[in-house]
N, C-alpha and C positions, 0 to 999 in steps of 0.2 A: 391723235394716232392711237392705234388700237395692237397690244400685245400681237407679233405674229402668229396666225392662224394655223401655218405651214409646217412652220416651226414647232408646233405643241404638239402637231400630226407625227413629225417625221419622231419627235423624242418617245411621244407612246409606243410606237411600232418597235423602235428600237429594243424598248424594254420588253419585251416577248421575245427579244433574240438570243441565243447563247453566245454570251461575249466572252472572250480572255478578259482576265483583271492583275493586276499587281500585285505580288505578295502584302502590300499596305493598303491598296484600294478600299474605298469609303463604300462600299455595294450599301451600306444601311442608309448613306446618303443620300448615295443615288436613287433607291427606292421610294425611300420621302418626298423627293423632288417630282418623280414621278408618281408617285400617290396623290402628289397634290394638284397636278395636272390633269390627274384623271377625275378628282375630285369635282374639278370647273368646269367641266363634260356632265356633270351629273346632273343637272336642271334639262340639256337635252336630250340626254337618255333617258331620264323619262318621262319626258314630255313623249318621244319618237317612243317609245315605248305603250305607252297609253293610248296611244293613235293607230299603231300599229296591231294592237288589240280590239278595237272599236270597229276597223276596216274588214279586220280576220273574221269576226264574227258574226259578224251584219252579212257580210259574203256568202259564209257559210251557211248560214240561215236562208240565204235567199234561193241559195242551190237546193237547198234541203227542201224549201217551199214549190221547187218544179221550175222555178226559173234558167234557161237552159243559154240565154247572151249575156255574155260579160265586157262593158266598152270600159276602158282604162285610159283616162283621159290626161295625157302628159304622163304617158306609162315610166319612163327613165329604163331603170335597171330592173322593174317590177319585177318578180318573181311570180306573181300568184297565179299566172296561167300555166305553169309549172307547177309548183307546190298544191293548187287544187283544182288540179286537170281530172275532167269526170266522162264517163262515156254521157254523148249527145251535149255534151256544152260544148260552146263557141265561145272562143276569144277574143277582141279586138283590142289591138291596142293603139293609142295616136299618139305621138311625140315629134318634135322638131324633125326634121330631115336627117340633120350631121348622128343628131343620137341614136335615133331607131336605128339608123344606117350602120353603126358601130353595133350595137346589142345583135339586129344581125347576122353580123359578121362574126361575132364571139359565139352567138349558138352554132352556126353551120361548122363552125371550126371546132367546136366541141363533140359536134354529130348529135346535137342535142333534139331531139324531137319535138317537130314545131308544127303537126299538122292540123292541130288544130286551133292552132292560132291565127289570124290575120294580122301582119304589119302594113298602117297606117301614117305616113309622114303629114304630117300638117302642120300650120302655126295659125293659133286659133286668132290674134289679130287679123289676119288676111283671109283666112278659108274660112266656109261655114261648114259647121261639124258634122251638119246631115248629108250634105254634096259629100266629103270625106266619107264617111259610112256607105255612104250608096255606089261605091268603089269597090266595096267589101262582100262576105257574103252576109254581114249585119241585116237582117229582116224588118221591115220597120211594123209588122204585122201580130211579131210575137214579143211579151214582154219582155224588159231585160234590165239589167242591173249595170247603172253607171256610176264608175267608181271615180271620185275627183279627188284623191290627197294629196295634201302639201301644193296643189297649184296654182288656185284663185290669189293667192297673195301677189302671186309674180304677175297678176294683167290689170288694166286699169279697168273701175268700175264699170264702165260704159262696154269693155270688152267681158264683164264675168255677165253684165246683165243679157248682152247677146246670146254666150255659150248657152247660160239657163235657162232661155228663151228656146231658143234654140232646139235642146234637147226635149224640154217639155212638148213642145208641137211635133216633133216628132217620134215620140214616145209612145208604144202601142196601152193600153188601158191593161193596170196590171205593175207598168214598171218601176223602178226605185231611184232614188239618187242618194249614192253616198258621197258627202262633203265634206271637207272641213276649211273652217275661215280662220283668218288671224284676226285677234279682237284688240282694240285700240281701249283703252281705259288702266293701262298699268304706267305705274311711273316708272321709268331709264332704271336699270339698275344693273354692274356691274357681272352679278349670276348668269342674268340673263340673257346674254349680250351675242351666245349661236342660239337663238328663236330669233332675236331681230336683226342680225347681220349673217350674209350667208358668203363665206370666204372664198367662193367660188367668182363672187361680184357679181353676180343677180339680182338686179334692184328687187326690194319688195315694196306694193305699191298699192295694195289695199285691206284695208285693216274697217272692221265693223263692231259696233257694240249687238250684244245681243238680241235687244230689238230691232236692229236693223236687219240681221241674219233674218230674221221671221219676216219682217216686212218683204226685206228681196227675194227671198224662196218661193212668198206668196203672191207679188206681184210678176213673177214669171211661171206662174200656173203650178208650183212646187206645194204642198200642203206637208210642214214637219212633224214626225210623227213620233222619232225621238229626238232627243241632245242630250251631250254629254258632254264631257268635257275634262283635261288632263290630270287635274290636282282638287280634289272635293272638300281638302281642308281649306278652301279658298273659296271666296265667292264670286259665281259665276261670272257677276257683271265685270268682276277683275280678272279673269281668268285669262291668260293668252290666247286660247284659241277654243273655239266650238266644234265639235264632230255633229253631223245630221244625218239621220236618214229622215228621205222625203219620199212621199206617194206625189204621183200626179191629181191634181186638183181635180175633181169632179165641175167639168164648164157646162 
């Protein structure tokens, strides 16, 4: 059994709140207590930190390079088609049915401006990700940038070998893929324990060393062009997790 997840959530918020206290109250206690909860979060802050840099930038770059489709595969709460919404880019994003259905429902209630986005419901076990796309205004004719964080861990290999399959064949000459994989080669360790467990209870279910990332990219027509990776005081083959960007292989 593993300290509650819930419980460490609800105590951080709290301490952002202005509370009444007792003329004797321990606040210097309490702060500690709360320091050191936030302290146990700090492996995943920056790891999400570091990822979240590597995706920002690679994006940017690609919009700067003329690339004008962004597909966001298992978008969640994404923000980026917001935050770097451009005149003539396109957005697509794909997610489970319940979620997208919900993010939805939060933008129009916000009156948030979504015209140039496309929402995509799918689940990449049952659908193929180009039939999904071909639903959209997604072009399969002009390059484009697909963006994958934090999702391949949640499918089983046989289903990320699809997806990258997948996209590569349908990929116009030109386009990119940004990755990232969870990397098997660290031992259990107490710090680390929101990278490899996700409180929400979403199995994670595939984990690669980093020659295998190269091998898989390349055997589904991907050619890596960078890597990188959260923590450089560490070495790679031990590293938690790999970021990629990939060109399409020249067949």
């Amino acid at each position: 059994m593993r300290p509650s997840a819930s419980a460490r959530h609800v105590a951080l918020i709290r301490a952002r709140l202005p509370r009444p206290h007792t003329p004797a109250g321990d606040l210097r206690g309490e702060h500690r207590l709360h320091a050191s909860l936030a302290a146990d979060n700090a492996p995943f802050e920056r790891f999400l930190a570091a990822r979240t840099e590597f995706f920002d930038q690679e994006l940017l770059g690609a919009l700067r390079a003329g690339l004008a489709q962004v597909v966001i595969l298992g978008a969640g709460y994404d923000s980026r088609a917001l935050r770097f919404k451009a005149p003539g880019v396109r957005f697509v994003e794909i997610d489970l049915p319940v979620t997208q259905a919900d993010k939805v429902r939060r933008l129009r209630a916000l009156d948030v401006s979504v015209g140039h986005i496309d929402f995509a419901a799918a689940d990449f076990t049952v659908h193929r990700v180009m039939d999904v796309l071909s639903e959209t205004t997604f072009d399969p004719m002009r390059p484009a940038v697909f963006l994958c964080e934090g999702v391949l861990l949640y499918l089983r290999h046989r289903t990320v070998t699809t997806l990258l399959t997948e996209l590569r064949s349908g990929a116009a000459p030109g386009s990119l893929l940004l990755v990232s994989f969870a990397i098997d080669g660290r031992p259990p360790s107490p710090s680390l324990s929101p990278l490899r467990h996700n409180a929400s209870g979403e199995q994670r279910q595939s984990f690669y060393t980093p020659a295998a990332v190269d091998e898989l990219l390349r055997s589904c027509g991907w050619r890596p062009t960078r890597t990188d990776h959260p923590d450089h005081s560490l070495a790679e083959a031990t590293d938690i997790a790999l970021f990629v960007r990939a060109a399409g292989a020249v067949t």
